[in-house]
C-alpha positions as CSV (number, residue, x, y, z in Angstrom):
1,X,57.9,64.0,70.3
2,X,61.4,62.4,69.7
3,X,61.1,59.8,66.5
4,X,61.1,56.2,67.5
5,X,63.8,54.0,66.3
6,X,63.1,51.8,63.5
7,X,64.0,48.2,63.0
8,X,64.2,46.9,59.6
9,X,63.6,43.1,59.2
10,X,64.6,42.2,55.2
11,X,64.2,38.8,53.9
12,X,67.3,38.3,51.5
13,X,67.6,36.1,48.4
14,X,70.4,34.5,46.1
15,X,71.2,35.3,42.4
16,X,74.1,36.0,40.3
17,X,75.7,38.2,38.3
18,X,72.5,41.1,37.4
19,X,70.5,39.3,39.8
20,X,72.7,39.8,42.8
21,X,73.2,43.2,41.4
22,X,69.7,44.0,41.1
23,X,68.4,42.5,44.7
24,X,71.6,44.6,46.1
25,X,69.7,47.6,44.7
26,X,66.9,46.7,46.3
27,X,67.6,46.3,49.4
28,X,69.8,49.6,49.6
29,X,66.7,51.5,48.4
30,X,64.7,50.1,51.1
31,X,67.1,50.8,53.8
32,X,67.6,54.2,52.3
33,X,63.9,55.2,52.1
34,X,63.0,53.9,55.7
35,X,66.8,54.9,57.4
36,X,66.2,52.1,59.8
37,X,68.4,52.8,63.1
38,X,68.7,48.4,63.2
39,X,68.8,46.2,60.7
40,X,68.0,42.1,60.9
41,X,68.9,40.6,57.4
42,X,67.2,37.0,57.0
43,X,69.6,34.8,55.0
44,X,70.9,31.0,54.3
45,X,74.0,30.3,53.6
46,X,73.9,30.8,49.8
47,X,71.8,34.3,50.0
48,X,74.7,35.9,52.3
49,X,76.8,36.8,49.7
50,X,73.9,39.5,48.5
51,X,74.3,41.4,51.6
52,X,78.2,41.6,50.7
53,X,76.9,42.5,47.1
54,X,74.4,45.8,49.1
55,X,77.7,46.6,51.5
56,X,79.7,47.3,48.0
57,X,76.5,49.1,46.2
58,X,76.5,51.3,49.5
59,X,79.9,52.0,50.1
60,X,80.4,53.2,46.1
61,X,77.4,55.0,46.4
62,X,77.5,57.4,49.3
63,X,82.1,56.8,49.9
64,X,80.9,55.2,53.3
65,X,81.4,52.6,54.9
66,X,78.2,50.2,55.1
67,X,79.3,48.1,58.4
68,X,80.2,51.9,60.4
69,X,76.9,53.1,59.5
70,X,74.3,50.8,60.3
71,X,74.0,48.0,63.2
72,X,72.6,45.4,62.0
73,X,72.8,41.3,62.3
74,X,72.2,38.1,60.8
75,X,69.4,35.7,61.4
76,X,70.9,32.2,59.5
77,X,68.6,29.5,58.7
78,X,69.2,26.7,56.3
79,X,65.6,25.7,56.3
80,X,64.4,28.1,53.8
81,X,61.3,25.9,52.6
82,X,59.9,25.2,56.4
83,X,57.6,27.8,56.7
84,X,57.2,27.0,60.8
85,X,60.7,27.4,61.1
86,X,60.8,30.8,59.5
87,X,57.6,32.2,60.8
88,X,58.4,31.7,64.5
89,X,62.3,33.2,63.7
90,X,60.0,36.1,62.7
91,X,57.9,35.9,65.6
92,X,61.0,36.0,68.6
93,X,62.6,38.5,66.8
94,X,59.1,40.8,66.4
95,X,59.2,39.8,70.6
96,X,62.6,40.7,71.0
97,X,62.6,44.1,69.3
98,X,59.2,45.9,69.5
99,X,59.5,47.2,72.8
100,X,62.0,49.5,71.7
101,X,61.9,50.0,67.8
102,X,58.8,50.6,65.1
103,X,59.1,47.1,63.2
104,X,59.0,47.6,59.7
105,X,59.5,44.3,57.2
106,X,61.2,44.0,53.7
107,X,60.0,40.9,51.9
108,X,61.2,41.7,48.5
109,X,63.3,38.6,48.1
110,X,64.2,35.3,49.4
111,X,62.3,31.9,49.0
112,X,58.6,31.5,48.7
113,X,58.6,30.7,52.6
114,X,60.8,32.9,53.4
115,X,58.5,35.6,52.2
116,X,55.3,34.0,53.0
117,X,56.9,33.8,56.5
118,X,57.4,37.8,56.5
119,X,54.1,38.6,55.3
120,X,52.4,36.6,57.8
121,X,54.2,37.9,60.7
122,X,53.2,41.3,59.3
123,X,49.7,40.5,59.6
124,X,49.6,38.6,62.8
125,X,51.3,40.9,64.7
126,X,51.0,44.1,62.8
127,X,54.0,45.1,61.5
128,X,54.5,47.3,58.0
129,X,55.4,45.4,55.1
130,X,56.9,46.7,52.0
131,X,58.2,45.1,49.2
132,X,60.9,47.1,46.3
133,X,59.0,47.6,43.1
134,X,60.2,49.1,40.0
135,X,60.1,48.9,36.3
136,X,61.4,45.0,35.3
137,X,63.1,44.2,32.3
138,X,63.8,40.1,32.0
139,X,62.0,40.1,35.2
140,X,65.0,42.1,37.2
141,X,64.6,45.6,38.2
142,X,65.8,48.5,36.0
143,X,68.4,50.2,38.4
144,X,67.1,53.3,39.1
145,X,63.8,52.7,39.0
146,X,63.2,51.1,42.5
147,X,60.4,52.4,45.0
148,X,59.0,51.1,47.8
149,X,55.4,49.7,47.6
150,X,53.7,48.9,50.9
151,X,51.5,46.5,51.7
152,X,48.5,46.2,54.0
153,X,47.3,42.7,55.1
154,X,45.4,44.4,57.9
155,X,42.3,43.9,55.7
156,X,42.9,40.0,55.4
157,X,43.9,40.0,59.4
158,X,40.8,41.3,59.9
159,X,38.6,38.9,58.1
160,X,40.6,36.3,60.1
161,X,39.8,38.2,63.5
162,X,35.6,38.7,62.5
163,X,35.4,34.9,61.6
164,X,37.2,34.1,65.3
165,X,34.8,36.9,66.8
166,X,31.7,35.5,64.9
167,X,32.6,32.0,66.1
168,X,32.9,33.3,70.3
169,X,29.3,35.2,70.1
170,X,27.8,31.9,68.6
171,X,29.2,30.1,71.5
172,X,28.1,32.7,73.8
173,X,31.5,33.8,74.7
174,X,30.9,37.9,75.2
175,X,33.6,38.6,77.1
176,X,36.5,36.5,75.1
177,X,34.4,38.0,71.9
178,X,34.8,41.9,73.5
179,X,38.4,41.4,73.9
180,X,39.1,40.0,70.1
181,X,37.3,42.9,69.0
182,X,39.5,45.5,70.1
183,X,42.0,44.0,68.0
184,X,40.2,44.4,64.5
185,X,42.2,47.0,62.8
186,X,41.1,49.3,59.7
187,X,37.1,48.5,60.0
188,X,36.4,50.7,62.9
189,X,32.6,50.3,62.1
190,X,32.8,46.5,62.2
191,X,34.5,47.2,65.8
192,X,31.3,50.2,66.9
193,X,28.5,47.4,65.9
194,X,30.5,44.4,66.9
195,X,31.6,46.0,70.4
196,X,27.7,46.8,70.5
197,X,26.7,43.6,69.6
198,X,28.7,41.8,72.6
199,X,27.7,44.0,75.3
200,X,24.1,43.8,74.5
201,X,24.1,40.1,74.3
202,X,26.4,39.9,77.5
203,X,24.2,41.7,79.2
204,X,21.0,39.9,77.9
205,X,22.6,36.3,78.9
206,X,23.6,37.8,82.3
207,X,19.7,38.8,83.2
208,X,20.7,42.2,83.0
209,X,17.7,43.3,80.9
210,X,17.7,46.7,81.7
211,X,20.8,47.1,80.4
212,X,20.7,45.1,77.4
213,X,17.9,47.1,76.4
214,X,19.8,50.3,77.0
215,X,22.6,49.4,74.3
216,X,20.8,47.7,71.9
217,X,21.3,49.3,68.9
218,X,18.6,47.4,66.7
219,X,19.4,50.0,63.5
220,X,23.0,49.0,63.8
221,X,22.4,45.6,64.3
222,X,20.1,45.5,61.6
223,X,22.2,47.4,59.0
224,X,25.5,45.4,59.9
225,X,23.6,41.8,59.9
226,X,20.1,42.7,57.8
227,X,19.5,39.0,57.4
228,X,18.7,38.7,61.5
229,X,16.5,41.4,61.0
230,X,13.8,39.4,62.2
231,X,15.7,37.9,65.3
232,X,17.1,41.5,66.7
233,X,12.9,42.7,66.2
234,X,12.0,39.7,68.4
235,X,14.5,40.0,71.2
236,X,14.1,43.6,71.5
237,X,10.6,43.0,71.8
238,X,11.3,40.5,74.9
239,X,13.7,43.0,76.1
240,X,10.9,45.5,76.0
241,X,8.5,43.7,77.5
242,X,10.9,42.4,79.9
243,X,11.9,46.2,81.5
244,X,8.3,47.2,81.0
245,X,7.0,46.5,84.5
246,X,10.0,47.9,86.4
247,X,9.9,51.4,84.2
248,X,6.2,52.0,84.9
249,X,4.5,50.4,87.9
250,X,1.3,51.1,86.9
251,X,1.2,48.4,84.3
252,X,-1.4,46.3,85.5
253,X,-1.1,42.1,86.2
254,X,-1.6,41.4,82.8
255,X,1.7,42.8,81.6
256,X,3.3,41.7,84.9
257,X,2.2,38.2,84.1
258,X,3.4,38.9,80.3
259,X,6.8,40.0,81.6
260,X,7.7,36.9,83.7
261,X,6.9,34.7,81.0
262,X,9.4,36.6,79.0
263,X,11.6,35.9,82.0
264,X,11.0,32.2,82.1
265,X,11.8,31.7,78.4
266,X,14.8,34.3,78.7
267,X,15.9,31.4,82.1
268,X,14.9,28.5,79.8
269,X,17.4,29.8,76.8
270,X,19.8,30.6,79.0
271,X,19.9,27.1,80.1
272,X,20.5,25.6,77.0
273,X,23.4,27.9,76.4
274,X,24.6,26.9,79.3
275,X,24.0,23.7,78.1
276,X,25.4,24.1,75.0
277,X,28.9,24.8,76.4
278,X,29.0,21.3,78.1
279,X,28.5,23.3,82.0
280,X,25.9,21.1,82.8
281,X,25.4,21.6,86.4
282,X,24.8,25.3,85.4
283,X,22.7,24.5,82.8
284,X,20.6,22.0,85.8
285,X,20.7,25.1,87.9
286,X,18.7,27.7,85.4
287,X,16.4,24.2,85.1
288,X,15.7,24.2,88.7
289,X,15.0,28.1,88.7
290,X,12.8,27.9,85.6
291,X,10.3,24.6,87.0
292,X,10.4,26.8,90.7
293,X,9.4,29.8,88.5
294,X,6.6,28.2,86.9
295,X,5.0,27.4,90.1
296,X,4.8,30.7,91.4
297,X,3.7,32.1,88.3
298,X,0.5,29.8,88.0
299,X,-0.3,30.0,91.8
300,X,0.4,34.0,91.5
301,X,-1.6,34.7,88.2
302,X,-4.3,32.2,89.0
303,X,-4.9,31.9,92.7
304,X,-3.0,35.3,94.0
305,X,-0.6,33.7,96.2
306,X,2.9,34.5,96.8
307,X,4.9,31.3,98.0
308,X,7.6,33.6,99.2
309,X,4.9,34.4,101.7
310,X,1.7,32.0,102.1
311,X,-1.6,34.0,103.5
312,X,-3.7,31.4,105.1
313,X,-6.0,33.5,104.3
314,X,-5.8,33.8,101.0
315,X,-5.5,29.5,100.9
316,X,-8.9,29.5,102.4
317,X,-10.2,31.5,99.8
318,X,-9.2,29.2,97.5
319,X,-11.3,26.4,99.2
320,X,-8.2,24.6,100.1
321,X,-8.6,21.7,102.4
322,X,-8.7,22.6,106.4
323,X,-6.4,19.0,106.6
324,X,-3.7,20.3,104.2
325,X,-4.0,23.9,106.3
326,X,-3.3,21.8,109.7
327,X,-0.2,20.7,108.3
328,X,1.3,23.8,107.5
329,X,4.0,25.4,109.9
330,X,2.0,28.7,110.9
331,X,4.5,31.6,111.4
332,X,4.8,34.9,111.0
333,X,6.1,34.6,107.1
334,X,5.5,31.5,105.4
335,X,7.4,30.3,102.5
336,X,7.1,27.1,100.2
337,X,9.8,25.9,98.4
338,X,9.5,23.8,94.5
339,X,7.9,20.7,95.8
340,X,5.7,22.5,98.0
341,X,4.3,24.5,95.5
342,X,3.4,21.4,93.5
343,X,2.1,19.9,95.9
344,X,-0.2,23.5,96.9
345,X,-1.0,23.0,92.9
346,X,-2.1,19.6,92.9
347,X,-4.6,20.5,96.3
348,X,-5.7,23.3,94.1
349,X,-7.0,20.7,91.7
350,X,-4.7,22.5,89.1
351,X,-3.3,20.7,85.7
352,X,0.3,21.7,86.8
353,X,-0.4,20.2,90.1
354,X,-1.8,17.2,88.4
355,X,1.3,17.2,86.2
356,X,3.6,17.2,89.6
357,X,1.3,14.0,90.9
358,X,1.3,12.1,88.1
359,X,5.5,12.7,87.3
360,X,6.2,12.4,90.9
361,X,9.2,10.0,90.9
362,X,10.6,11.4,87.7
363,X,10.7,14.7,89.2
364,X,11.9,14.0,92.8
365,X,14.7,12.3,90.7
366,X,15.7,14.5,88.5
367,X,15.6,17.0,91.3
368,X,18.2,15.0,92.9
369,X,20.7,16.0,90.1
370,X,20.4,19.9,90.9
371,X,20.8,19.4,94.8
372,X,23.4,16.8,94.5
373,X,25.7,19.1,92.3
374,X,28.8,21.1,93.1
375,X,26.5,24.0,92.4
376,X,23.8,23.4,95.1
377,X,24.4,20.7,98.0
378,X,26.4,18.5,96.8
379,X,30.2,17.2,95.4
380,X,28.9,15.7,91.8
381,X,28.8,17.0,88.7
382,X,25.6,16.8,86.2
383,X,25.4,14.8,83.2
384,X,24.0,15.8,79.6
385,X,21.5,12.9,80.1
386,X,20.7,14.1,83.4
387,X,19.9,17.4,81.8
388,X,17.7,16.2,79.1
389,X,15.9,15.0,81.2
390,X,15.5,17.6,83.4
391,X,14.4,19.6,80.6
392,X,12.3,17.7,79.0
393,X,10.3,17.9,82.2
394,X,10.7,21.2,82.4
395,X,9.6,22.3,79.2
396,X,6.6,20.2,79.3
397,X,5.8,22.2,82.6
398,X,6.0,25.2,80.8
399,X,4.0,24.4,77.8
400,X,1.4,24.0,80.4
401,X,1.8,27.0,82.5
402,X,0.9,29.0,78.4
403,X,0.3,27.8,75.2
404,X,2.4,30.2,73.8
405,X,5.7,29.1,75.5
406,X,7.5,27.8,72.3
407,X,6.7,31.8,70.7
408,X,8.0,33.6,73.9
409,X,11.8,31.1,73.7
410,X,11.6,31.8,70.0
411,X,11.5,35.8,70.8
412,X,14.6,35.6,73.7
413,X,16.6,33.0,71.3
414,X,20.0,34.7,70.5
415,X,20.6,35.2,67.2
416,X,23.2,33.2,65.3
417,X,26.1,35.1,63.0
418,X,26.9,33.8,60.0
């Protein structure tokens, strides 16, 4: 494989007499050691001469001519204490070039921007830096004694890329958060767990429990983050019990009952994540879906009807009124929507039902929101008021429907990196 061509991007600085001598020497023993094929010299005004200073140190050295042998170009800027100015002069030419040519950087002299400039570009957009090196008497470099020592700010890049990543899973952004990962560098473990990490928690806040559960890696997660020990144990545990019933259908209605109130809480958190990224009417949504869900769990566990598909039948059985029967639609499959099943609850002479009856207004109201919304029937958009109160009504609901509600949100809470 044919080596690529190398561009050479070299800060330059200003000196006199040994000091333009020694920064000369320098710079010609890093463009001898990495025999760039292009070569982009960053100077002012008053650090141009040093280049002329190299081109004579070159041409006595190898009886060449410096300006036959390399190509190379001048990037001029006066403002060498504006670090923006420098920095983004670094940044079009990293643009310009990189398609075609390895980028290497030089940032052995020049002004404390000018450098600071260099190394940051190296970092951002991962270029090798190097800086000449060699034993200093009166703080210049002994001729002869130059080397090139490289530098890796990869490492520090890094940190800067786990903070952003840490920062986009707390704000439940998976999928921005997957992306940024791929670009962490030298810690190839951080990428494994933190790549892990993403998809099982994408998966999770997508109601994809299956496969959450499939990639969690809890020993991972536990080793890379042993402080959320306690928070992984817990969600895997709701993931567990949440795939139970669909892996082995001869769990009984116990854990079937367990399992959707896994489901609930997992509906109820997922709200306030919602929620907590300001999409309200998505957040009103899961609301809506979570007090519908409560219904049919209470009228399933406790009365064994299914309001996807009412048995008269089974109504009768539980002693409900012949007057409420009459006004029931008889058909072939009979389904009740949120209010109906409320309603069904309160004729049931059940707590939730009494809870429906005695929040009546408040609820119709708040139901308003969701079918009004640009998600549901309507043109408007949702509110954080309107949310609170939606859930405060809805997590009163579901402290009723179990006692141990607040345990089973604790358990599907995401965890929170730090």
């Amino acid at each position: 494989m044919p080596r690529k061509k190398r561009a050479l991007l070299m800060t330059v600085g200003t000196g006199t007499g040994d000091k333009r001598c020694s920064l000369a020497h320098g710079l010609m023993c890093s463009i001898d050691s990495k025999d760039p094929d292009f070569i982009c010299f960053f100077v002012s005004k008053d650090s141009k001469p040093t280049v002329d200073a190299l081109k004579k140190v070159f041409n006595n050295k190898f009886d060449e001519d410096f300006d036959e042998c390399y190509d190379y170009e001048f990037v001029e800027n006066e403002a060498v204490d504006k670090f923006t100015e420098y920095f983004n002069e670094f940044k079009s030419k990293i643009s310009e070039l990189e398609d075609d040519y390895r980028i290497l950087i030089d940032y052995t002299s020049g002004t404390k921007t000018m450098t600071m400039a260099a190394a940051f570009a190296s970092m951002i957009f991962r270029k090798e830096l190097f800086f000449v090196s060699g034993k200093r008497e009166k703080g210049i470099v002994v001729k002869g004694t130059e080397e090139c020592v490289p530098q890796n700010l990869y490492q520090v890049y890094d940190e800067l890329m786990i903070n952003k990543i840490k920062d986009l899973f707390n704000n439940n952004r998976f999928e921005a958060g997957k992306v940024l990962v791929d670009e962490i560098i030298d810690t190839n473990e951080d990428k494994e767990v933190f790549s892990k990490l993403f998809d099982a928690y994408y998966y999770f806040d997508s109601v994809n429990h299956e496969k959450a559960l499939e990639v969690f890696d809890i020993k991972e997660f536990q080793k890379a983050w042993p402080d959320l020990t306690k928070q992984f144990q817990l969600n895997i545990k709701a993931l567990n019990i949440m795939n139970t019933f669909n892996q082995n259908s001869s769990n009984g209605p116990a854990e079937h009952n367990l399992k959707k109130y896994y489901m609930l809480a997992s509906i109820l958190n997922n709200a306030r994540r919602r929620e907590d990224e300001n999409k309200f009417d998505d957040a009103v949504a899961r609301l809506y879906r979570s007090l519908e869900l409560i219904a049919q769990i209470r009228l399933s566990k406790e009365y064994g009807i299914d309001s996807s598909n009412i048995d008269i039948d089974v109504l009768r059985q539980n002693n409900v009124d012949e007057d409420y029967l009459s006004e029931i639609n008889i058909s072939d499959e009979i389904k009740f929507g949120l209010t109906a099943d409320y309603e069904l609850l309160a004729k049931l002479n059940d707590e939730l039902g009494d809870f429906y009856l005695e929040n009546k207004n408040q609820i119709r109201n708040i139901l308003k929101f969701r079918n009004n919304s640009i998600l549901a029937h309507g043109f408007d958009s949702c509110s954080k008021k309107e949310y609170d109160e939606f859930s405060g009504i809805v997590l009163k609901a579901a402290n009723l429907l179990h006692n141990d509600m607040e345990k089973f949100i604790e358990e599907t809470k995401f965890p929170i990196l730090l």
